[in-house]
Residue, then its C-alpha position, 0 to 999 in steps of 0.5 A: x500500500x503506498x503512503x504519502x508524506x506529510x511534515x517529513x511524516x509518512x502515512x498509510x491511511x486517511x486513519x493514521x492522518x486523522x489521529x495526528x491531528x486529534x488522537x493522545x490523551x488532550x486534543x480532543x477534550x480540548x477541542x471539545x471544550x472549544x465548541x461553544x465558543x472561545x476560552x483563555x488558557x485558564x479556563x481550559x485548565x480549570x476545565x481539564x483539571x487533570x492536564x499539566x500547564x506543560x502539556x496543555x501548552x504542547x497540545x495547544x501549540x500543536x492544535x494551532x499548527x495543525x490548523x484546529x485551533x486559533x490563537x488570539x493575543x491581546x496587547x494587554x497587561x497582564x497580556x490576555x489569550x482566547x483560543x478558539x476553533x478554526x473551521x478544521x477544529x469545528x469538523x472534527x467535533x462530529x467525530x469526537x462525539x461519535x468516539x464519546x458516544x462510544x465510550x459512553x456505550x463500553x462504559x455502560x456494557x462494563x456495568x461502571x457507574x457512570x457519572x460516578x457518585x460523589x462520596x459524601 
């Protein structure tokens, strides 16, 4: 099967592409989260409270170089930031919502609760 190059990265499938693009542990949270409209950088991280400030920074700099997210510098003190989707972004939230749907359906075929109770 041929592939073809990309970035100086060789691909097989329109899958391998894709997931390049949105695949790992934060780009899809991430892009999700975006959808309704733009965040600064800490409302992201308080919304994805599990994310590192390094990795939230790596993987919005690669949302931005893929062209999924944009990124909006204000020329204020202290300097402001809002992220928001770019119409590439905005195309692949059927496809994370599909993926959620899925997850959800394993979840409930695992029999876990789900959202889990809050201990008291």
């Amino acid at each position: 099967m041929p592939g073809f190059f990309h970035d100086k990265k060789l691909y097989y499938t329109p899958i391998e592409f894709a997931i390049s693009h949105i695949g790992g542990t934060w780009k899809m949270p991430i892009l999700w989260r975006l959808q309704n409209g733009p965040l600064r950088y800490g409302e992201l991280k308080e919304d994805i409270p599990r994310i590192s400030d390094k990795m939230l920074t790596s993987q919005l700099k690669e949302l931005e170089t893929k062209g999924m997210v944009h990124r909006k510098a204000y020329a204020e003190v202290p300097l402001r930031v809002e992220y928001t989707l770019t119409e590439k972004g905005k195309n692949a939230l059927p496809v994370i919502e599909t993926i959620m749907k899925y997850g959800y359906a394993l979840i409930q075929d695992e029999g876990i609760e789900y959202p889990p109770k809050k201990e008291q």
